[in-house]
KEMIZA-689553 format. One line per 2 residues: for each residue x, y, z of C-alpha. Coordinates in pm, 1 decimal, always signed. Example, Ala and Ser with C-alpha at 12.3 -4.5 7.8 and 13.67 -1.06 7.14 Angstrom:
BEGIN
+1230.0,-450.0,+780.0; +1367.0,-106.0,+714.0
//
This chain:
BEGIN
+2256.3,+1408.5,+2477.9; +2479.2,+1544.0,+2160.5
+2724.9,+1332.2,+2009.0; +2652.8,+989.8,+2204.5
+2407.7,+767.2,+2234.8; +2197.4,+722.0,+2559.2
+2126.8,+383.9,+2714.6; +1745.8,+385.1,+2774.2
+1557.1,+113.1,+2916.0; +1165.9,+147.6,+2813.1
+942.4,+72.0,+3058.7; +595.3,+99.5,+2920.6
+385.4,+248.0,+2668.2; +100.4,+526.2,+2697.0
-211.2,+292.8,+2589.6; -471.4,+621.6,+2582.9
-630.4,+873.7,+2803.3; -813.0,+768.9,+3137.4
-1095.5,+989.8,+3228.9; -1116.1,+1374.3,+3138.4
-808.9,+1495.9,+3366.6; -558.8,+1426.3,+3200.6
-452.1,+1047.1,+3325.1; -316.8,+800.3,+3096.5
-324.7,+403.6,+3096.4; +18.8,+263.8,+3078.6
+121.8,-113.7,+2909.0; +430.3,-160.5,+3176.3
+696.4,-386.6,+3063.2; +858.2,-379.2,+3421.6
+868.6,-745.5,+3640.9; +619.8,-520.6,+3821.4
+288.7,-291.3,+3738.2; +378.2,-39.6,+3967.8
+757.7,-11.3,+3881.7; +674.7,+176.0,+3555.7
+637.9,+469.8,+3784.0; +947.2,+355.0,+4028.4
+1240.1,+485.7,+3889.0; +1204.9,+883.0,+3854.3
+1113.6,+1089.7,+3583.1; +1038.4,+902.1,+3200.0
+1068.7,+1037.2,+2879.1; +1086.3,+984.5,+2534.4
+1331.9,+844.0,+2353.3; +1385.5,+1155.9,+2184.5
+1424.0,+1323.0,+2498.7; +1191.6,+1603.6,+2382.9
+951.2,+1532.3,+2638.9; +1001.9,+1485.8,+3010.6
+760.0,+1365.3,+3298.2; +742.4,+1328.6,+3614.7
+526.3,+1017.1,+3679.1; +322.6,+868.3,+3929.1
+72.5,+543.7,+3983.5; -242.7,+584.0,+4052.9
-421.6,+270.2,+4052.1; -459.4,-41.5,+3823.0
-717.7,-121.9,+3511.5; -672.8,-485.9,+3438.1
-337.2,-506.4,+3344.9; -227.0,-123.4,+3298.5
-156.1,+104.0,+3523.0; -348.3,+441.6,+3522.7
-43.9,+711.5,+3587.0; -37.5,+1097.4,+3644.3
+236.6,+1223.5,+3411.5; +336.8,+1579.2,+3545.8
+176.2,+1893.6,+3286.1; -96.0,+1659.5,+3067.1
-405.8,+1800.1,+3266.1; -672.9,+1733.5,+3034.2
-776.5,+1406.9,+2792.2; -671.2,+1552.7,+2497.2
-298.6,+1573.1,+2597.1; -294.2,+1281.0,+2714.7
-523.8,+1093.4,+2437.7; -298.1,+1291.6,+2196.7
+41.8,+1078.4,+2406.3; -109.1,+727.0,+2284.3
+163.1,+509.6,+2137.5; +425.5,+690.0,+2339.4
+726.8,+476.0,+2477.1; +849.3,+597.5,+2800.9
+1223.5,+548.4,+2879.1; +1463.9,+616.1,+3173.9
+1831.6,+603.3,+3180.2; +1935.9,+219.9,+3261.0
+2142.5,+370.4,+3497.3; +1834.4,+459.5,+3734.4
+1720.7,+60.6,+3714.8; +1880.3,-175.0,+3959.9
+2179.0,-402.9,+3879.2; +2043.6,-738.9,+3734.2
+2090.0,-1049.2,+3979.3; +2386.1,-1250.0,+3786.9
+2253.8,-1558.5,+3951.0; +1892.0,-1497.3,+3776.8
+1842.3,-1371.7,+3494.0; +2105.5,-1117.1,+3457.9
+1960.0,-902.9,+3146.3; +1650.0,-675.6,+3090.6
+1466.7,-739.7,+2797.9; +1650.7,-445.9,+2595.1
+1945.8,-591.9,+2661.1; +1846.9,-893.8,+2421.7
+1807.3,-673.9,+2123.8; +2078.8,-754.2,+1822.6
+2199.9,-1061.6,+1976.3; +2220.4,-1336.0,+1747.5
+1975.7,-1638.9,+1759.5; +2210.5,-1914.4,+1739.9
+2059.0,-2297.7,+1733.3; +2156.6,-2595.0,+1986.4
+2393.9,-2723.5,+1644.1; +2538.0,-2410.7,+1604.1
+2286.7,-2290.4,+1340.5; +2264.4,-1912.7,+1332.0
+1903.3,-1840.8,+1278.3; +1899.3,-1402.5,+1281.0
+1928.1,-1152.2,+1521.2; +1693.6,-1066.4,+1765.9
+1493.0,-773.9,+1706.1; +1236.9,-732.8,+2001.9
+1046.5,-887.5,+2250.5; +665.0,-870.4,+2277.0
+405.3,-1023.1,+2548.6; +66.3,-991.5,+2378.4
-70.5,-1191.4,+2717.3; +30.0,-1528.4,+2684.5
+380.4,-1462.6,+2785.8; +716.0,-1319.3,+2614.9
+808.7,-1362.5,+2268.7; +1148.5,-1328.2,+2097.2
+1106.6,-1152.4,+1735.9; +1400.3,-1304.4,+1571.2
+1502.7,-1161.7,+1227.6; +1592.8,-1456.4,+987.3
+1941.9,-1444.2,+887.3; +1835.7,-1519.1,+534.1
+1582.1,-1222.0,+505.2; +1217.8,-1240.5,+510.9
+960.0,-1158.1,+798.5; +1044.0,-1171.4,+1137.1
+963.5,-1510.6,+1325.1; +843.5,-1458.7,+1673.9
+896.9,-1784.1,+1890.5; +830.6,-1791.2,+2253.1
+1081.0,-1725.6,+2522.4; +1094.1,-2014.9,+2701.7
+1327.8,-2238.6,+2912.2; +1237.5,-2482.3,+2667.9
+1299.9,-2264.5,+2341.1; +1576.2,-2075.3,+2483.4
+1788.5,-2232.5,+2699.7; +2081.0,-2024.8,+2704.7
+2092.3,-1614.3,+2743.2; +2456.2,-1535.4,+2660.6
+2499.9,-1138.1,+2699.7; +2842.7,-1154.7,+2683.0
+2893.3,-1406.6,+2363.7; +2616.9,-1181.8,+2156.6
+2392.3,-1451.3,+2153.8; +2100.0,-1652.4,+2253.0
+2097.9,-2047.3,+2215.5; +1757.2,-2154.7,+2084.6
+1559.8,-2482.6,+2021.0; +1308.9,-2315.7,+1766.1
+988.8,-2574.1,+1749.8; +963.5,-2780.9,+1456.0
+849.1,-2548.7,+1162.6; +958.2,-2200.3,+1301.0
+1193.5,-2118.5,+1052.1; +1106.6,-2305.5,+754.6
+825.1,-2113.8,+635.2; +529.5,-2315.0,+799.4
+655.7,-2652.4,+688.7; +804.9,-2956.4,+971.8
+1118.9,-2990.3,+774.0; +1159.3,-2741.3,+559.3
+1078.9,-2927.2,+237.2; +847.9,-2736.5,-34.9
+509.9,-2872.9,+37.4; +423.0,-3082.3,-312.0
+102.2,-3235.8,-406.2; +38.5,-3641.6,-318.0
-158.9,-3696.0,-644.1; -7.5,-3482.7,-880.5
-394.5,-3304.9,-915.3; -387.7,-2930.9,-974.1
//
């Protein structure tokens, strides 16, 4: 689309090839496995490449799709690592009483503490299993932090004021310390 940006939601990422005809095994990042393939044709977020996609069964937690034209494993081993996006406009309007905001829409708010603190910005979110993570970039530089997103650690998602109020556990942001202090020797040895 020249001379705007698009407003792409991704909903899952080509993990590899499945078998020799061409399927591929999809990460989903939808609130269901199946809905990676619910909302019409994905593509890149590029737009160079288009497919048409469809479900075809579950292995553990991907989902083996058929992505319209990749007809052998080499395409589709060749697609690993690929994000696949649809317009937001295809997804369904968020439930205001529940959580009101897709994941995407989290990205660039500021993390802002309980006491007003402003930690960073948020820069993703991840789920290696165990459950969501916010990657929050610290305001004073430095790697990322990723904290979990929690009802405890986050109990405020405000879309419209930018931010996100977070209680970060003791330690998050102060470089691996409780309170921040430089950690100093007890007996002076070296």
């Amino acid at each position: 689309m020249a001379g705007g940006q698009r407003n792409l939601i991704c909903l899952g990422v080509v993990t590899g090839a499945h078998g020799v005809r061409g399927l591929v095994r999809v990460k989903p990042f939808t609130e269901t496995p199946e809905g990676v393939a619910a909302y019409g044709p994905v593509e890149t977020k590029d737009g160079a490449k288009r497919f048409a996609i469809r479900a075809k069964g579950m292995a553990k937690d991907l989902v083996i799709c058929e992505l319209e034209g990749v007809t052998d494993r080499d395409v589709a081993a060749a697609l690993r690592g690929t994000e696949l996006y649809v317009p937001r406009e295809r997804l369904p309007q968020t439930d205001e009483d529940e959580e009101g905001w897709y994941h995407a829409d989290l990205i660039g708010l500021r993390a802002v503490g309980i006491d007003g603190r402003v930690y960073g910005r948020v820069v993703g979110v991840e789920n290696f299993g165990a459950g969501d993570l916010l990657e929050i970039a610290p305001e004073e530089g430095g790697e990322t932090v990723l904290m979990g997103f929690t009802d405890e650690n986050v109990p405020e998602v405000d879309i419209e004021g930018g931010k996100v109020v977070i209680d970060p556990p003791l330690g998050t942001f102060e470089g691996g310390t409780f309170d921040g202090a430089e950690e100093t020797s007890e007996t002076g040895d070296e």
